[in-house]
C-alpha angles and dihedrals in degrees: 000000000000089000087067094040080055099059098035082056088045089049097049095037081061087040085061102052093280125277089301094056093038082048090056099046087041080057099044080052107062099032090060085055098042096047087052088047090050092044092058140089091197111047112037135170126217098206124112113258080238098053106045131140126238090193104044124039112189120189137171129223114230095235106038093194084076096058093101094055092050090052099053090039091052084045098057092048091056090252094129138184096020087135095128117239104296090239089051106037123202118077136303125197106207103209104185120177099272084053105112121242076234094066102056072051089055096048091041085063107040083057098056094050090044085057093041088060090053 
C-alpha cells in the first residue's frame, strides 16, 4: 500500500509540472499570504523573513480574545483546521502542495472582511 501512495503522489506531482513547477506555486503561495499578514495591523507573524515556512503559516490576531470568532467564521466558510500548534497559539494555515492557489485566496479574503468587522 504505500508503494502504491507513493506512486499515485509521484503521478499527480508530474501531473503538476513536476516538483519544480508545484516549489514555485508553494512559494507564490505563501508569499501572497505573508505579504497580507505583514501588511496588516490586525494579523502579524513573529517568524524571521529568513525562516519562514512554506507549509505552515502561522499568524496572530491582534486581539487574541477574538480567535474564536475567526475560527468559526473560517469554519463556516469551509477554511478548516486553522487552530495554531497547541504549544504556539494563534492560527496556522497549513498550506501543503495539493492546497489550491484558490484557497490562500479564500483565506486571504475571509481575513479582510474579518478585520473589516473589528
Amino acid at each position: 500500500m504505500p508503494w502504491y501512495t507513493t506512486h499515485l503522489v509521484l503521478q499527480w506531482l508530474e501531473q503538476q509540472g513536476g516538483v519544480d513547477h508545484i516549489a514555485v506555486i508553494n512559494q507564490r503561495k505563501a508569499q501572497k499570504l505573508y505579504d497580507y499578514i505583514d501588511q496588516s495591523d490586525f494579523y502579524s507573524n513573529k517568524v524571521v523573513k529568513a525562516d519562514r515556512s512554506w507549509m505552515n503559516v502561522p499568524f496572530l490576531l491582534a486581539d487574541k480574545s477574538q480567535e474564536g470568532r475567526f475560527l468559526q467564521g473560517a469554519d463556516q466558510q469551509g477554511l478548516k483546521f486553522l487552530q495554531g500548534h497547541r504549544s504556539v497559539g494563534g492560527m496556522r494555515a497549513s498550506i501543503y502542495n495539493a492546497m489550491p492557489e484558490a484557497g490562500v485566496d479564500a483565506l486571504i479574503s475571509f481575513m479582510q472582511e474579518f478585520e473589516k468587522q473589528q
